[in-house]
C-alpha positions as CSV (number, residue, x, y, z in Angstrom):
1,X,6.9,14.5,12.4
2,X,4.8,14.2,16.2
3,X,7.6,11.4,17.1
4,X,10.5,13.6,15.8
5,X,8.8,16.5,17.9
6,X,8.2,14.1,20.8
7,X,11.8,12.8,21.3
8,X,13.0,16.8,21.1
9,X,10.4,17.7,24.0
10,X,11.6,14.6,26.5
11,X,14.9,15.6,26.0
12,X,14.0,19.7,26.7
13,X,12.6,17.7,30.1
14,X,15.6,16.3,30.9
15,X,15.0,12.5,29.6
16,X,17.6,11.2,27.2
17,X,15.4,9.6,24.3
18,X,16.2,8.4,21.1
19,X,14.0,7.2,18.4
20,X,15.1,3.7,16.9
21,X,13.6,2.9,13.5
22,X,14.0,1.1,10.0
23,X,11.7,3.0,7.7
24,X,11.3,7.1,7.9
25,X,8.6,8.6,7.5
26,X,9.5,10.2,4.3
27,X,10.3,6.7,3.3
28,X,7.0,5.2,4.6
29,X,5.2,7.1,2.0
30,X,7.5,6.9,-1.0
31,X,7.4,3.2,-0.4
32,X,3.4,2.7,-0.6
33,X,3.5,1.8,-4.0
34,X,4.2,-1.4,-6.2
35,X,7.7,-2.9,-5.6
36,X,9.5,-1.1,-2.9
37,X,6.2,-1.7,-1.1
38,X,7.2,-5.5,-0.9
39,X,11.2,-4.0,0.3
40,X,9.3,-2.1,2.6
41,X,6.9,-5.3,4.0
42,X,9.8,-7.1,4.4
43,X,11.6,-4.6,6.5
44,X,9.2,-4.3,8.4
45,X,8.2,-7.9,9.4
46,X,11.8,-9.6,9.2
47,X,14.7,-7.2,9.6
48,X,13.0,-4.9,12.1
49,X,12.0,-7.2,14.9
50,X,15.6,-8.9,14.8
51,X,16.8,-5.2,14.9
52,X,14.7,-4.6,18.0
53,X,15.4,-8.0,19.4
54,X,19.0,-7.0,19.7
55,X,18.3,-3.2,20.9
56,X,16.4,-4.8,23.9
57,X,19.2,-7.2,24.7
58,X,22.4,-4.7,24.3
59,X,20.8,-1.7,25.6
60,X,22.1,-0.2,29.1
61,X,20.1,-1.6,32.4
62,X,17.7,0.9,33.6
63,X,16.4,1.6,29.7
64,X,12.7,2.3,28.8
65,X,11.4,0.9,25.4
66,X,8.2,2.2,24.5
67,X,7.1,0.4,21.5
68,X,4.2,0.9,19.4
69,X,2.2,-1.7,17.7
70,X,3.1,-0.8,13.9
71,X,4.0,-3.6,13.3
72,X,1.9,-5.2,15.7
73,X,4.0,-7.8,17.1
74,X,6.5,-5.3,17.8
75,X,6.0,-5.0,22.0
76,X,6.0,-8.8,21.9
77,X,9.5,-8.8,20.8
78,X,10.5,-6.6,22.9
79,X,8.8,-8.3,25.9
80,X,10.6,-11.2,25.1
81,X,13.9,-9.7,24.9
82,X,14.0,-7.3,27.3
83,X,15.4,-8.8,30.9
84,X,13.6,-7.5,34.4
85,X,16.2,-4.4,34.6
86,X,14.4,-2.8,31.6
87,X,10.8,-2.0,30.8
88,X,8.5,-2.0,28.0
89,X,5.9,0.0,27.4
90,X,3.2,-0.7,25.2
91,X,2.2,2.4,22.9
92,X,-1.3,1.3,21.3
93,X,-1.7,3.3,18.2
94,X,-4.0,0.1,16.8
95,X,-5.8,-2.5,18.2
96,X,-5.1,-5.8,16.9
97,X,-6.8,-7.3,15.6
98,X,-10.2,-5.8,15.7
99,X,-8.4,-3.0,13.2
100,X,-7.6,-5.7,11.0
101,X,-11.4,-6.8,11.2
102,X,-13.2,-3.2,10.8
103,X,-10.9,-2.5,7.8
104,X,-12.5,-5.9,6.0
105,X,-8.4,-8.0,5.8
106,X,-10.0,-10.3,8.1
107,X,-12.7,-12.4,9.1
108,X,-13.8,-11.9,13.3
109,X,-14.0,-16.0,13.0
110,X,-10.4,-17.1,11.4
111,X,-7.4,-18.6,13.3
112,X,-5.4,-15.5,12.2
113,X,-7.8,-13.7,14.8
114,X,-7.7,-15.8,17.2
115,X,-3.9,-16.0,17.0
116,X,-3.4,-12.3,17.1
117,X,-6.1,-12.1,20.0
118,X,-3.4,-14.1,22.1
119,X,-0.9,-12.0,21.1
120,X,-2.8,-8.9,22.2
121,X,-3.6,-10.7,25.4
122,X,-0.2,-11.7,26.2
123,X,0.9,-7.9,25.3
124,X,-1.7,-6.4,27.1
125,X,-1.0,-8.5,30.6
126,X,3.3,-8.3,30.4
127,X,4.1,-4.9,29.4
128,X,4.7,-2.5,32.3
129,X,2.2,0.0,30.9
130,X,-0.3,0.0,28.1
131,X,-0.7,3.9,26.6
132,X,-3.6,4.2,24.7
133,X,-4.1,8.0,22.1
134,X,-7.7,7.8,23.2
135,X,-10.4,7.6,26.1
136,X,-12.7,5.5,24.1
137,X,-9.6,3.0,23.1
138,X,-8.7,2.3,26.5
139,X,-12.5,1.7,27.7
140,X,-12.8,-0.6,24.6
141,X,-9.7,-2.7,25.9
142,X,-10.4,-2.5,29.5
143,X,-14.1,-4.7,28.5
144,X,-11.9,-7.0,26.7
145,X,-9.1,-7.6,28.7
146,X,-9.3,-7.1,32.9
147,X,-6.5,-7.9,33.6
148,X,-4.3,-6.5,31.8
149,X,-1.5,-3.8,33.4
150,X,-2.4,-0.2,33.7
151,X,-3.9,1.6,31.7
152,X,-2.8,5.3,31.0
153,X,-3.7,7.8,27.9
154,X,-1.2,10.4,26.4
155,X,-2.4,12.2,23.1
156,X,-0.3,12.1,20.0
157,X,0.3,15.6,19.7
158,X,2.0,16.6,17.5
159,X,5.1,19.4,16.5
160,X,3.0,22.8,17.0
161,X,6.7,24.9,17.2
162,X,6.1,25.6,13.0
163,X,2.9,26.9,13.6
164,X,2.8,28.8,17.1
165,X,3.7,31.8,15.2
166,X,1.2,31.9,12.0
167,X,-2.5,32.3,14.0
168,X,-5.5,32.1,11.9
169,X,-6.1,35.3,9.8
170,X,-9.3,36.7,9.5
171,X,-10.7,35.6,6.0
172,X,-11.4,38.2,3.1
173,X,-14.9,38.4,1.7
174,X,-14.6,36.1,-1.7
175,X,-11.4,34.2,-0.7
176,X,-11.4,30.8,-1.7
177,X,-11.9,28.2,1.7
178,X,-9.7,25.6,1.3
179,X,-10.4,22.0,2.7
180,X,-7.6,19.9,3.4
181,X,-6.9,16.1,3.5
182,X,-3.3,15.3,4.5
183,X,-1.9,11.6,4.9
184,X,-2.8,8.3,4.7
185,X,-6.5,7.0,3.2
186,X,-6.5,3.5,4.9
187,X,-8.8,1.1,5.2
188,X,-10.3,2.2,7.8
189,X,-10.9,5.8,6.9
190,X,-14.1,6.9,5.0
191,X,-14.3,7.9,1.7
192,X,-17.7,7.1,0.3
193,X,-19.7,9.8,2.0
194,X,-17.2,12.8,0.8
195,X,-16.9,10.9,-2.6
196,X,-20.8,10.8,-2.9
197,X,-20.7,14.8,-2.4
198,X,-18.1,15.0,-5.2
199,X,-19.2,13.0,-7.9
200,X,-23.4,13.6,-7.2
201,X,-25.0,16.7,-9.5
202,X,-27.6,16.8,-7.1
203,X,-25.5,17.4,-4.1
204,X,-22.1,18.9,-5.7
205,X,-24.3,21.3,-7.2
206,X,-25.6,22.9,-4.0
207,X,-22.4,23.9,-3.0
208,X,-20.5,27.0,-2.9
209,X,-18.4,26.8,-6.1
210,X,-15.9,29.2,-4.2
211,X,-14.6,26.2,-2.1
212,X,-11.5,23.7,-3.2
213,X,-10.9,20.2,-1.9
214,X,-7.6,19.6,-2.1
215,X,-5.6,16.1,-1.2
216,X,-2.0,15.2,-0.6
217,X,-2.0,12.3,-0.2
218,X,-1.2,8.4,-0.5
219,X,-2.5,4.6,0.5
220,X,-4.9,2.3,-0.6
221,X,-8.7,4.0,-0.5
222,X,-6.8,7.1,-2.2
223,X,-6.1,5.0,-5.4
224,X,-9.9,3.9,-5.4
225,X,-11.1,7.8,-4.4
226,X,-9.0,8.8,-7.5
227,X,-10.2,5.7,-9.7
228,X,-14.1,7.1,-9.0
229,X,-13.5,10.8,-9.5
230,X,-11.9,10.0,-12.9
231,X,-14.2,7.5,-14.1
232,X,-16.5,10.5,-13.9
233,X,-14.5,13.3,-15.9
234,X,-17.4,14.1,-17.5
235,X,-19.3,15.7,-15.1
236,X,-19.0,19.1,-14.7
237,X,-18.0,19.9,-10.8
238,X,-18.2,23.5,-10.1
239,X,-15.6,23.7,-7.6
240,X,-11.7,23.0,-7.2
241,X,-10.5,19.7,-6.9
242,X,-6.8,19.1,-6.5
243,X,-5.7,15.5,-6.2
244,X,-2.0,15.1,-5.6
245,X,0.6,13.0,-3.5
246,X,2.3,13.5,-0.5
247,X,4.7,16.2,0.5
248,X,8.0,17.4,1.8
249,X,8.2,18.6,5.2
250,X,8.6,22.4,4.6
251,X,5.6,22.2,1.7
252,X,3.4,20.4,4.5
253,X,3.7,23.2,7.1
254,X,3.4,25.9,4.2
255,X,0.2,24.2,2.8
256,X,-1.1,23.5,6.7
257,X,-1.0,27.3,6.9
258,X,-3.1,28.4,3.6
259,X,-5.6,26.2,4.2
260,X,-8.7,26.7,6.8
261,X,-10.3,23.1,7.4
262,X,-8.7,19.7,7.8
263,X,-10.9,16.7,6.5
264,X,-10.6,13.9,9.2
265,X,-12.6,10.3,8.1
266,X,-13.1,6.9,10.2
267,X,-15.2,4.3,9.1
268,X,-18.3,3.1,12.0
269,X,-16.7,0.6,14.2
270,X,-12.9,2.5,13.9
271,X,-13.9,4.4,17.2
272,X,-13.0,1.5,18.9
273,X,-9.7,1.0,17.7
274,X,-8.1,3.7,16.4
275,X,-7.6,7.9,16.5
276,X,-6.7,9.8,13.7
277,X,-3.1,11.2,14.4
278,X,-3.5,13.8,11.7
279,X,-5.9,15.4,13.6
280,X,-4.0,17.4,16.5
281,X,-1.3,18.9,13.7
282,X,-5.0,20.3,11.9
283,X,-5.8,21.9,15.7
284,X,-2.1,23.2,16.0
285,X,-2.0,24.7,12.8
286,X,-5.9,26.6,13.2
287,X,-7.8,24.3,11.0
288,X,-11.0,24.1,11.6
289,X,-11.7,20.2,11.5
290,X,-14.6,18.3,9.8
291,X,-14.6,15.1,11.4
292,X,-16.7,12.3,9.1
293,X,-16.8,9.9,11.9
294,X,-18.7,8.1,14.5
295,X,-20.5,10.6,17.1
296,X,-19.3,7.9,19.5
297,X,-15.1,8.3,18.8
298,X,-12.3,10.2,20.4
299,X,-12.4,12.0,17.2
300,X,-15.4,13.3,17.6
301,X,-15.6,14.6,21.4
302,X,-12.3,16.4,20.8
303,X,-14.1,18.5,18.0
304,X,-17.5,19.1,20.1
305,X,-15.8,19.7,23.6
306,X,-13.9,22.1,22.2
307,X,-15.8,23.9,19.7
308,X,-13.1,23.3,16.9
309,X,-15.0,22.1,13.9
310,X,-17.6,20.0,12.7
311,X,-18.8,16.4,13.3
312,X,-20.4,14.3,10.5
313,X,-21.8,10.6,11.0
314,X,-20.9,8.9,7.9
315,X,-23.0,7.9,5.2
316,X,-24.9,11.1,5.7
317,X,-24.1,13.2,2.7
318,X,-26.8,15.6,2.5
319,X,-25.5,17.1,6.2
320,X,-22.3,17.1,5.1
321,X,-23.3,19.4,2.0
322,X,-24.8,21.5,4.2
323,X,-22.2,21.9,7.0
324,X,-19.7,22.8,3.9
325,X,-22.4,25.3,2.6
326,X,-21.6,27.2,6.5
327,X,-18.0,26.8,6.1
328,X,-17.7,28.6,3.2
329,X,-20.8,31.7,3.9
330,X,-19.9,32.0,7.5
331,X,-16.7,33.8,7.8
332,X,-16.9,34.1,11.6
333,X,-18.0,31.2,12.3
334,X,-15.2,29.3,11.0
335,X,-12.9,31.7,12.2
336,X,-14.0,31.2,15.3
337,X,-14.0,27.9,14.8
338,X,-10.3,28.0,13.8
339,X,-9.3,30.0,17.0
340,X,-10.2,27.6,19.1
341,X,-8.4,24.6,17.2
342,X,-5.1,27.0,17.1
343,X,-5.3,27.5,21.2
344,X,-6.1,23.8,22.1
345,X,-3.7,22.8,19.7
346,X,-1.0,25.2,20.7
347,X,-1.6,24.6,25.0
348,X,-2.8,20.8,25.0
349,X,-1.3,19.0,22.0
350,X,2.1,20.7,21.8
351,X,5.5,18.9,22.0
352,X,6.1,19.7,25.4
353,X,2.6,19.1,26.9
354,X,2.7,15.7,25.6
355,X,6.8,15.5,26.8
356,X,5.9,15.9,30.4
357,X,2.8,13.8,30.2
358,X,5.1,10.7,29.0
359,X,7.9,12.0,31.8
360,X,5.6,11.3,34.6
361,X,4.6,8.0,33.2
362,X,8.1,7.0,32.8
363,X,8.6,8.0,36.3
364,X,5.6,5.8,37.7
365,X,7.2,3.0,35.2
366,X,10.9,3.2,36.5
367,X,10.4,3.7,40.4
């Protein structure tokens, strides 16, 4: 939904942007599974860069392309392709292919590394710009490559107009906190620390039994989160746990609003290379956020800079018991908590914020 919001707030600034894609997002996610997974791999590394390929050629002198690395060759194409009246910018949303590393599909030594390291390289140097979601992403590149063109950072964001209405409410004494995970569980996400609280007597037993996990949603580490939890029917968890799949567009801003905290996860060496998306739609909407990450990641200075939620190294299991032990006793806390994710969200992250953020880079880019 951020790049549907995003194309509506550069043309509310006055830049005429359109959004060229293969897959939708509702798509994306239906597609996950068994064989229109294969349809969808195939879209994505065949048809799509010929479909780019011939948007960079035929499209009107003057044009901008930004072009994000899903898939990750896709800035090379349109490098390539693109002639010296038009300019491509390079949206880093991964790094490749230290992502491809951290999440365990490849070795750091193998000539698949070494061949995507030249790709990055060549990327990195030729595009006119290089936007990166995240402070600690764009340090991580600059020690890797020097020279490469400038560097800028733009936020996701994310659509906050559903939300700009529906503050946080005050919650009622016995009301049942609700902790949310919404999206993708991909390899490099965490799952073993919350799955350890979950599946443990010891430490699922110290909890609240008024609190509810609840998921919606899809990828690989999900089907393995599932597996475990099941494996374990037996046992005898004392709170809610809802386990279901993705959702429509109006259910997602609906169940955004009910529910008080957003779970956020990255897996130790992820701070490098990527920034949970998810996250500034969680601040928009007044969730309180519970970061399980690195203290070391974008992730988890937005959350302590601006008082927004809680921040979890992973691994440690015991804390995190105890920090959802707060979350569910401390009403003001949270709430407070919650107030400030709503007001960052709503002034920083916002359509338009992030609009005239990419205007003025596309203004340094064109001159």
């Amino acid at each position: 939904m951020f790049l549907y919001s995003l194309i509506r707030g550069l043309n509310r600034v006055g830049i005429c942007a359109e959004h060229n894609f293969l897959i939708s997002s509702e798509k994306y996610r239906e597609w996950s599974y068994g064989y229109r997974r294969i349809i969808m791999r195939f879209l994505a590394y065949f048809v799509y860069p010929l479909f780019l390929a011939f948007s960079c050629v035929f499209y009107r002198r003057g044009s901008v392309f930004i072009v994000t690395t899903n898939p990750f060759f896709a800035p090379l194409v349109a490098i390539l392709c693109a002639n010296k009246s038009k300019s491509v910018i390079h949206l880093v949303w991964d790094i490749f292919p230290e992502a491809l590393i951290v999440s365990g599909r490849i070795s750091e030594r193998s000539f698949l590394t070494k061949i995507l390291r030249m790709n990055a390289n060549y990327i990195f140097r030729k595009s006119k710009a290089n936007v990166f979601i995240g402070e600690e992403l764009s340090r991580y590149v600059s020690t890797k490559i020097p020279n490469s063109a400038e560097n800028f950072v733009i936020p996701v964001g994310c659509d906050a107009e559903p939300f700009e209405r529906s503050p946080p409410k005050i919650i009622i004494p016995g009301q049942s906190i609700q902790l949310l995970y919404c999206g993708n569980v991909g390899l490099m996400h965490d799952i073993d620390t919350l799955l350890k609280v979950i599946i443990s007597p010891v430490l699922f037993g110290q909890l609240n039994p008024d609190i509810c996990f609840r998921f919606n949603a899809y990828g690989p580490l999900y089907e393995i989160f599932k597996r475990e939890i099941r494996f374990r029917g037996h046992l005898q968890i004392p709170f809610q746990l809802i386990l279901e799949g993705s959702l429509s567009n109006d259910d997602w801003v609906e169940c955004m609003k009910i529910c008080q905290v957003a779970i956020v996860t990255m897996l130790p060496g992820a701070e490098h290379v990527v920034v949970p998306s998810k996250t500034y739609s969680a601040l928009a909407a007044g969730q309180a956020i519970l970061a399980i990450c690195p203290l070391d990641s974008d992730l988890a200075r937005l959350v302590l800079e601006n008082d927004c939620g809680w921040v979890i190294e992973p691994g440690d299991s015991q804390y995190l018991v105890d920090i959802l032990n707060i979350i569910s006793f401390d009403y003001a806390l949270l709430h407070q908590k919650r107030i400030n994710a709503f007001r960052v969200g709503q002034a920083k992250y916002s359509e338009l914020c992030i609009a005239n953020d990419w205007a003025k880079l596309i203004g340094i880019v064109t001159k």
